[in-house]
Chimera marker file (.cmm) of the C-alpha trace (Angstrom):
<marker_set name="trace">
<marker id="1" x="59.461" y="-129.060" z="154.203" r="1" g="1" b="0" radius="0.5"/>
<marker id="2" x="62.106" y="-131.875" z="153.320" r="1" g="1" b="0" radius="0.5"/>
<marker id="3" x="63.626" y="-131.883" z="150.039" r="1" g="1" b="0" radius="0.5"/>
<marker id="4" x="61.872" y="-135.468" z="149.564" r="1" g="1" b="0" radius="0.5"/>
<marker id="5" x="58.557" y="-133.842" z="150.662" r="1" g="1" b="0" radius="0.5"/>
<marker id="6" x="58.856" y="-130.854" z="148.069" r="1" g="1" b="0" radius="0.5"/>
<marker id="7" x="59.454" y="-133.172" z="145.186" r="1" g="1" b="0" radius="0.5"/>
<marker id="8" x="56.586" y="-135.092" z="145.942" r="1" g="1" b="0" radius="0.5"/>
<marker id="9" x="54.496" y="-132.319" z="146.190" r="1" g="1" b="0" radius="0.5"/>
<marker id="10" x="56.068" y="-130.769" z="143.029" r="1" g="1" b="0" radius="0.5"/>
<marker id="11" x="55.674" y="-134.337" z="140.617" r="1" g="1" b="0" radius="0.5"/>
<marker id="12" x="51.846" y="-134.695" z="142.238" r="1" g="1" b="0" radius="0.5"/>
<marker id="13" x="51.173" y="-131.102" z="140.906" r="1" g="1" b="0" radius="0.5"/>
<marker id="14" x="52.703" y="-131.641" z="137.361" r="1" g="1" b="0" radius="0.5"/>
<marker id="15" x="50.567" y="-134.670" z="137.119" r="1" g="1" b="0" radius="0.5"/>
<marker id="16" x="47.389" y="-133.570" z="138.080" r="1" g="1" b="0" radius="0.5"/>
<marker id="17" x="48.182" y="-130.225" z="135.493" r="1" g="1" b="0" radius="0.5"/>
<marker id="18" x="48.870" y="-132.565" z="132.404" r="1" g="1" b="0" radius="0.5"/>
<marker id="19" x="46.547" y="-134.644" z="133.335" r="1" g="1" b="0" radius="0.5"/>
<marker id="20" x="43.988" y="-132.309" z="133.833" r="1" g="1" b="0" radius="0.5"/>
<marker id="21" x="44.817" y="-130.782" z="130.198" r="1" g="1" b="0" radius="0.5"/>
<marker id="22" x="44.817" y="-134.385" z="128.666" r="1" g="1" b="0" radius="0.5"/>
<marker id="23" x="41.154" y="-135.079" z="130.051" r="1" g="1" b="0" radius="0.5"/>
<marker id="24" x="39.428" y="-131.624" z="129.454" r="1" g="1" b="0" radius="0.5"/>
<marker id="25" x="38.896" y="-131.824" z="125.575" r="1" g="1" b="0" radius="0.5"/>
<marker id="26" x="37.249" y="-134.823" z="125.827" r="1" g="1" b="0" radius="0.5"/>
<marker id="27" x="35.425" y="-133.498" z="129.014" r="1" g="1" b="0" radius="0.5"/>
<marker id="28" x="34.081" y="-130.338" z="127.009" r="1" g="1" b="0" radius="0.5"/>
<marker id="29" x="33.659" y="-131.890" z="123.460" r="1" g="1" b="0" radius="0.5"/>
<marker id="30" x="33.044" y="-135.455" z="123.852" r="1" g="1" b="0" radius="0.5"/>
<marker id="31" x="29.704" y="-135.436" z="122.800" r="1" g="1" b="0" radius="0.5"/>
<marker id="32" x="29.984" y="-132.708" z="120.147" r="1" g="1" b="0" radius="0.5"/>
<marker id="33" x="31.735" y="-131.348" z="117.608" r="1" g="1" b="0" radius="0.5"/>
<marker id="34" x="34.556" y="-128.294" z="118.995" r="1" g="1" b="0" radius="0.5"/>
<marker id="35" x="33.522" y="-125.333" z="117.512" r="1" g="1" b="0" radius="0.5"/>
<marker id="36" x="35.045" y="-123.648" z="113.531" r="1" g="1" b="0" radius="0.5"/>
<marker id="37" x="37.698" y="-121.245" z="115.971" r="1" g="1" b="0" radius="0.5"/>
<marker id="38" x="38.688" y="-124.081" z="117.630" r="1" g="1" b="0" radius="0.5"/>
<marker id="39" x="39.569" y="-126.258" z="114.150" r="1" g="1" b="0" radius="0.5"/>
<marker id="40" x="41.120" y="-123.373" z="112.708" r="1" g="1" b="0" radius="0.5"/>
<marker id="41" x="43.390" y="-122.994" z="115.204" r="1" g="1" b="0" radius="0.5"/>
<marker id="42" x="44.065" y="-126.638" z="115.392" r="1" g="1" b="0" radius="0.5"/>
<marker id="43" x="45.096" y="-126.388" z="111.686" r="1" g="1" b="0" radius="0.5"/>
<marker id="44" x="46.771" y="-123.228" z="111.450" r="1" g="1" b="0" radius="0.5"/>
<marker id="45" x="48.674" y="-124.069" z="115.174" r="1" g="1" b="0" radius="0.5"/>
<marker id="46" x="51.620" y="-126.044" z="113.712" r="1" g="1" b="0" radius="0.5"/>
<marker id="47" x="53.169" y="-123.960" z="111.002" r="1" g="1" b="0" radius="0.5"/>
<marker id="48" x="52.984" y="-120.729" z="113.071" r="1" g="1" b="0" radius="0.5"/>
<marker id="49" x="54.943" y="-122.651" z="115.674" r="1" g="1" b="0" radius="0.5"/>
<marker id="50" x="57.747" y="-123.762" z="113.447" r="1" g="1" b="0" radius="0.5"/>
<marker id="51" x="57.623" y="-120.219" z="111.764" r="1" g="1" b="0" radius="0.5"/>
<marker id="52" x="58.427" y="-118.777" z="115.242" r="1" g="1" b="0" radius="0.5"/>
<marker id="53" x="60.936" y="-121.391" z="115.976" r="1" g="1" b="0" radius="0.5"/>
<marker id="54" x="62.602" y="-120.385" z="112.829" r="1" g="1" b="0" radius="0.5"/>
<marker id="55" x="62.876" y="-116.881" z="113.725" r="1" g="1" b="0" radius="0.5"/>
<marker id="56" x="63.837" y="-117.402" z="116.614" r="1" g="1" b="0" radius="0.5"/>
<marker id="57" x="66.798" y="-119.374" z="115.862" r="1" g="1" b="0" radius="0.5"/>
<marker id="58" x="67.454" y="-116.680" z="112.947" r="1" g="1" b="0" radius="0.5"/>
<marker id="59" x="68.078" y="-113.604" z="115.380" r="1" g="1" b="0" radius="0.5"/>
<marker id="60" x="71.551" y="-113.828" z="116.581" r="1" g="1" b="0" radius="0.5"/>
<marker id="61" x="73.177" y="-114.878" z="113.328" r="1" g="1" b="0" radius="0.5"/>
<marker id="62" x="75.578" y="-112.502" z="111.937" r="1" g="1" b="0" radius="0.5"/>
<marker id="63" x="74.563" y="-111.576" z="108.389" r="1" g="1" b="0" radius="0.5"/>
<marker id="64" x="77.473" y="-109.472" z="107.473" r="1" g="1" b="0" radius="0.5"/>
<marker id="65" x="80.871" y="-111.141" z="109.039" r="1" g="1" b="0" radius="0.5"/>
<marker id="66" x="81.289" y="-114.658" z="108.113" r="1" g="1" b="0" radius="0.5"/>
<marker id="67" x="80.205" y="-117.180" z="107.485" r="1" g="1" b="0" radius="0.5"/>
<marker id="68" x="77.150" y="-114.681" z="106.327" r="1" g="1" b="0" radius="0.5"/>
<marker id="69" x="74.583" y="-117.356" z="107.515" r="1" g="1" b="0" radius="0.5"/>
<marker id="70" x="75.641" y="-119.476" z="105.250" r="1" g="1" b="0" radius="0.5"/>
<marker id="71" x="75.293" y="-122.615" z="106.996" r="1" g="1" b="0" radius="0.5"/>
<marker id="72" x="71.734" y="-121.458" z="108.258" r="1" g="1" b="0" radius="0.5"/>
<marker id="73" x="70.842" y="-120.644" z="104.517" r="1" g="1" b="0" radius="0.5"/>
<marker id="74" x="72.172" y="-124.086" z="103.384" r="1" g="1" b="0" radius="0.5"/>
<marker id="75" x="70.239" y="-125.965" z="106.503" r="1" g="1" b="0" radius="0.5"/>
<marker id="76" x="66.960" y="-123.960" z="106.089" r="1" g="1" b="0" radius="0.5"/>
<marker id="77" x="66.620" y="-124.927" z="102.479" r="1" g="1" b="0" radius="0.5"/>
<marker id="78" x="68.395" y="-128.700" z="102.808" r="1" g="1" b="0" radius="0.5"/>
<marker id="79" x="65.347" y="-129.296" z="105.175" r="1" g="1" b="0" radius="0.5"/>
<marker id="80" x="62.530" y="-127.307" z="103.101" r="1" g="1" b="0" radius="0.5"/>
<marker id="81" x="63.566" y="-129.494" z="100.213" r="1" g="1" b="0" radius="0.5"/>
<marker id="82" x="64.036" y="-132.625" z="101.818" r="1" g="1" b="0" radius="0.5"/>
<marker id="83" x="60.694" y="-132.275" z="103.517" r="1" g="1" b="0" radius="0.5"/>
<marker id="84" x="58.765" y="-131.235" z="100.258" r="1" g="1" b="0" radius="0.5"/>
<marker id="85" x="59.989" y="-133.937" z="98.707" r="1" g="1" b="0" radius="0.5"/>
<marker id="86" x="59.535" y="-136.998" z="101.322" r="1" g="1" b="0" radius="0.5"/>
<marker id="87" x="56.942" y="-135.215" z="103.352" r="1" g="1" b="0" radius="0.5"/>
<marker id="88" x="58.344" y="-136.575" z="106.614" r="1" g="1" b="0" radius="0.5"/>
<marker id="89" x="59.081" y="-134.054" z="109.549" r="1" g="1" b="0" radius="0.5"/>
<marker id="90" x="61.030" y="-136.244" z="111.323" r="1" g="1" b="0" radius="0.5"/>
<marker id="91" x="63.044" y="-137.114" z="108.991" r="1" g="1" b="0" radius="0.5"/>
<marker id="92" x="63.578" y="-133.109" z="108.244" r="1" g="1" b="0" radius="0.5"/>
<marker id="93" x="63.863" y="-132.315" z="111.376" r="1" g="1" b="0" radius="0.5"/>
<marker id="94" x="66.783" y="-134.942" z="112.292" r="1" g="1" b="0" radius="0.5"/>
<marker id="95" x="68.710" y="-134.072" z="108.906" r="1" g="1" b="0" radius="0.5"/>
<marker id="96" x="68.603" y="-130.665" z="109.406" r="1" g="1" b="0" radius="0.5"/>
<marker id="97" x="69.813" y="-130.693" z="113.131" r="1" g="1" b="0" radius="0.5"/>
<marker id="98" x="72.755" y="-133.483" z="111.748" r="1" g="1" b="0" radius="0.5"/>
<marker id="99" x="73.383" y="-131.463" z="108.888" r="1" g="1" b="0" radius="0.5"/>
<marker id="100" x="73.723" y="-127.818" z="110.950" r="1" g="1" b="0" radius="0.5"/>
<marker id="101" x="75.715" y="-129.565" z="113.561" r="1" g="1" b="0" radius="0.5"/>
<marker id="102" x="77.932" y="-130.859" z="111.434" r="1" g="1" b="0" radius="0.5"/>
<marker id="103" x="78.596" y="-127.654" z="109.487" r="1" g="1" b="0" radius="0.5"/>
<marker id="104" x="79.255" y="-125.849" z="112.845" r="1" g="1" b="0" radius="0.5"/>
<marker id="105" x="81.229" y="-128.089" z="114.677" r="1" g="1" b="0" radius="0.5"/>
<marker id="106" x="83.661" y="-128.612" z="111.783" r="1" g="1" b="0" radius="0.5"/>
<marker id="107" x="83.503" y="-125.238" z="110.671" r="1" g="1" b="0" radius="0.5"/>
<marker id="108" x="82.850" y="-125.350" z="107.208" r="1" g="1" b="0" radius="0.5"/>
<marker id="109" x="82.905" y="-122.119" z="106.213" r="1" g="1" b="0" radius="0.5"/>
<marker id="110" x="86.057" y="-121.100" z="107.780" r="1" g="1" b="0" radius="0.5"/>
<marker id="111" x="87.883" y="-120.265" z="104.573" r="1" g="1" b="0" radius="0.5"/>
<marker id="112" x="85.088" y="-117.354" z="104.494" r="1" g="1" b="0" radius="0.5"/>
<link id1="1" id2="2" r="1" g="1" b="0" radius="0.2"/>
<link id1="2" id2="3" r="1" g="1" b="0" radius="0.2"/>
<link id1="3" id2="4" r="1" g="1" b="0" radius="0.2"/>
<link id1="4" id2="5" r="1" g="1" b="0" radius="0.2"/>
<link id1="5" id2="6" r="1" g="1" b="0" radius="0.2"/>
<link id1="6" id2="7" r="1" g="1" b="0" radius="0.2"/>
<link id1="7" id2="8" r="1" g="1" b="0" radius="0.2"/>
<link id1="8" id2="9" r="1" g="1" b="0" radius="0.2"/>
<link id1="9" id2="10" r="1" g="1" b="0" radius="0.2"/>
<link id1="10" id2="11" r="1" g="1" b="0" radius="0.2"/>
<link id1="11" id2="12" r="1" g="1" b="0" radius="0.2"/>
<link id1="12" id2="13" r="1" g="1" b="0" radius="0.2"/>
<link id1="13" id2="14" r="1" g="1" b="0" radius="0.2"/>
<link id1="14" id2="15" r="1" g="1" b="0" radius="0.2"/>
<link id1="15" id2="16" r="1" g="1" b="0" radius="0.2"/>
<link id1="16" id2="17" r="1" g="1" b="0" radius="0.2"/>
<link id1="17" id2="18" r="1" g="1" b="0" radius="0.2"/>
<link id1="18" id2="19" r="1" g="1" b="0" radius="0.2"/>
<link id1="19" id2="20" r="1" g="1" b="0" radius="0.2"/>
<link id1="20" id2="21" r="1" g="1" b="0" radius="0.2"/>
<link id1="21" id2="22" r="1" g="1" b="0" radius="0.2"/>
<link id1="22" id2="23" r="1" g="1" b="0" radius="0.2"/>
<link id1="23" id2="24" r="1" g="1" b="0" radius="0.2"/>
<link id1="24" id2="25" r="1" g="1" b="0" radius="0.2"/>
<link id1="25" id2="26" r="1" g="1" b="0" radius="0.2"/>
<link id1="26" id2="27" r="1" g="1" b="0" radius="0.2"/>
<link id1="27" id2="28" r="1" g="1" b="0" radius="0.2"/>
<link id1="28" id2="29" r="1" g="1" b="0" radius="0.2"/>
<link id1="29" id2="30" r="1" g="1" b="0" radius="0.2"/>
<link id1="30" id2="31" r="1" g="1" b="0" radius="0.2"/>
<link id1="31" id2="32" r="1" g="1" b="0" radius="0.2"/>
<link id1="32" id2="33" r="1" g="1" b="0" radius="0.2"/>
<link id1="33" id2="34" r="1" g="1" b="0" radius="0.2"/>
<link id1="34" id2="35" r="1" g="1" b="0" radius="0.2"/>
<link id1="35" id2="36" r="1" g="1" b="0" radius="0.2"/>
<link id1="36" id2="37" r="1" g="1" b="0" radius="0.2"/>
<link id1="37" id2="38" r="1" g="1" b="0" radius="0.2"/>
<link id1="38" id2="39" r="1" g="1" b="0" radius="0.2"/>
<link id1="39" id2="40" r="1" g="1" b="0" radius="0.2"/>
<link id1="40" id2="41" r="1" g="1" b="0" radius="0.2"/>
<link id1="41" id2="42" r="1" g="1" b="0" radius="0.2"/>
<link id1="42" id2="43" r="1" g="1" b="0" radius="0.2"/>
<link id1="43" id2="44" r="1" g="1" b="0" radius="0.2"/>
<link id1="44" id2="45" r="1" g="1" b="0" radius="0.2"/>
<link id1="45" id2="46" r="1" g="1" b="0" radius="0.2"/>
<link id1="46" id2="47" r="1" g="1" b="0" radius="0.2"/>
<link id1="47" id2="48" r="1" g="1" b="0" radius="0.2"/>
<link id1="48" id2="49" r="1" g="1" b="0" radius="0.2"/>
<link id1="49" id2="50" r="1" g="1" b="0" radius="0.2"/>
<link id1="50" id2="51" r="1" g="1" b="0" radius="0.2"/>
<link id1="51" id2="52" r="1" g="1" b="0" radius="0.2"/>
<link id1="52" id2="53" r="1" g="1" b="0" radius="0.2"/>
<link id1="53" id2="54" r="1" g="1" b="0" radius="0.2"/>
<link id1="54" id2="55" r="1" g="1" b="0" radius="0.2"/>
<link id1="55" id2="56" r="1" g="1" b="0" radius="0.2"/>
<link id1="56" id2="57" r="1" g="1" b="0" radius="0.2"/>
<link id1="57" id2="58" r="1" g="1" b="0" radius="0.2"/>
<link id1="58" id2="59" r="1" g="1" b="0" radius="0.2"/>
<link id1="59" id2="60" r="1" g="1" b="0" radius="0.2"/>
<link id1="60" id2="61" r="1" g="1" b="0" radius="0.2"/>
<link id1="61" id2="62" r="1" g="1" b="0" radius="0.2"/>
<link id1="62" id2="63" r="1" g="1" b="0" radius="0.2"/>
<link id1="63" id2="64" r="1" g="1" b="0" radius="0.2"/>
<link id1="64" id2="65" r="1" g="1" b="0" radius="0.2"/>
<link id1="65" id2="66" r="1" g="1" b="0" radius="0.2"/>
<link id1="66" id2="67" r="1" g="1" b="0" radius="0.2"/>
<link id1="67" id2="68" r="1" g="1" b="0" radius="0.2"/>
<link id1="68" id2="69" r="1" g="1" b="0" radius="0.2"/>
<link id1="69" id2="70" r="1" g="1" b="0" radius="0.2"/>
<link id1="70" id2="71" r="1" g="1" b="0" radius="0.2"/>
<link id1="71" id2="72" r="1" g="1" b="0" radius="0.2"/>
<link id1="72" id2="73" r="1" g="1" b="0" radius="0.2"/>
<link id1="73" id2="74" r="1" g="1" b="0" radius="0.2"/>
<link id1="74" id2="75" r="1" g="1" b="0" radius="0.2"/>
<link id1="75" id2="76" r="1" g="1" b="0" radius="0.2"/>
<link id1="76" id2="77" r="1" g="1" b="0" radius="0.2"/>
<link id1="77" id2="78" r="1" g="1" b="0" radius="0.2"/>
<link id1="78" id2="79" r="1" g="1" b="0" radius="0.2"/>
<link id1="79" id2="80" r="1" g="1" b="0" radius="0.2"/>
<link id1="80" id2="81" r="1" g="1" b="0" radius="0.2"/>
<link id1="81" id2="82" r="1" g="1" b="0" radius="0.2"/>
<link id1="82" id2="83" r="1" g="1" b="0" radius="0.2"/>
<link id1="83" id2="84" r="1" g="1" b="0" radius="0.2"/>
<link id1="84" id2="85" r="1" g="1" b="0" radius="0.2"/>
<link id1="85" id2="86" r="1" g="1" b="0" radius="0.2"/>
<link id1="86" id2="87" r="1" g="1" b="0" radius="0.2"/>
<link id1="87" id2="88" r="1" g="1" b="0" radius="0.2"/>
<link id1="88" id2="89" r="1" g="1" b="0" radius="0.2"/>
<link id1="89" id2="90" r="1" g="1" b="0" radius="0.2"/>
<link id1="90" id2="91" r="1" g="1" b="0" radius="0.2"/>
<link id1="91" id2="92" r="1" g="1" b="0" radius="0.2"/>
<link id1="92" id2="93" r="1" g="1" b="0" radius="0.2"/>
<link id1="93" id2="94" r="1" g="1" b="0" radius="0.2"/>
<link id1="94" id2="95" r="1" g="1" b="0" radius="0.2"/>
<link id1="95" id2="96" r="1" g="1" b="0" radius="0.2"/>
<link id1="96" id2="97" r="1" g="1" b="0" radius="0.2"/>
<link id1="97" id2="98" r="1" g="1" b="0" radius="0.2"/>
<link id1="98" id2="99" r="1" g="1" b="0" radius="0.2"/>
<link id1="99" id2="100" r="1" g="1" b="0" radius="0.2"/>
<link id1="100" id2="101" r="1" g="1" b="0" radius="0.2"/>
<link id1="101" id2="102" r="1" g="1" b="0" radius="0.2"/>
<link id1="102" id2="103" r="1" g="1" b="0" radius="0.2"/>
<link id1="103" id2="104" r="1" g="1" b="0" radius="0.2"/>
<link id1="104" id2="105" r="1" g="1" b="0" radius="0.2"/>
<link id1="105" id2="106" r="1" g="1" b="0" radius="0.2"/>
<link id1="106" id2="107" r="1" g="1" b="0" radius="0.2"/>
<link id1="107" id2="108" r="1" g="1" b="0" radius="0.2"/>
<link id1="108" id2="109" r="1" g="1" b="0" radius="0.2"/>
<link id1="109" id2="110" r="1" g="1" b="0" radius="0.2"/>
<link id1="110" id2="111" r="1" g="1" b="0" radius="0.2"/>
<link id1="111" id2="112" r="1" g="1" b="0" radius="0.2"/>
</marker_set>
């Protein structure tokens, strides 16, 4: 199979998948409402996945040689504040990533 061939096939088979996972709510609950599991789930879905995402990004840092987490610490609670008070993600989400980046490419904390 050509290289050209193979992508082809590949890009026809990602499209038909989200396609296919775009079109099958409405397919299965067009015409009624989705059942209690399904609107818990849809409710509940969001902050799990940030509270994973947060864990996640918590397990390699080094809590006892510097900088102590610090700049974790500082970004964590820069974006829980910011986002508590303006209630915009994105705007949480792109301070926090500015604000992290800039504490660890100009290191900081290095006088720690």
């Amino acid at each position: 199979m050509t290289d050209t061939l193979q992508m082809l096939v590949i890009i026809t088979a990602i499209a038909l998948a989200t396609f296919t996972t775009r079109v099958l709510p409405f397919l299965c609950f067009g015409s009624r409402e989705p059942p209690a599991m399904l609107s818990t789930i849809e409710k509940n879905l969001p902050p799990m996945i940030l509270l994973l995402l947060v864990i996640y990004c918590l397990k390699d840092v080094q809590w006892l040689s510097a900088p102590y987490g610090i700049p974790e610490l500082l970004t964590i609670g820069v974006v829980a504040g910011l986002h508590l008070w303006k209630r915009n993600a994105m705007l949480s989400i792109f301070a926090g990533t500015g604000l992290y980046m800039a504490l660890v490419q100009f290191n900081v904390f290095s006088f720690l």
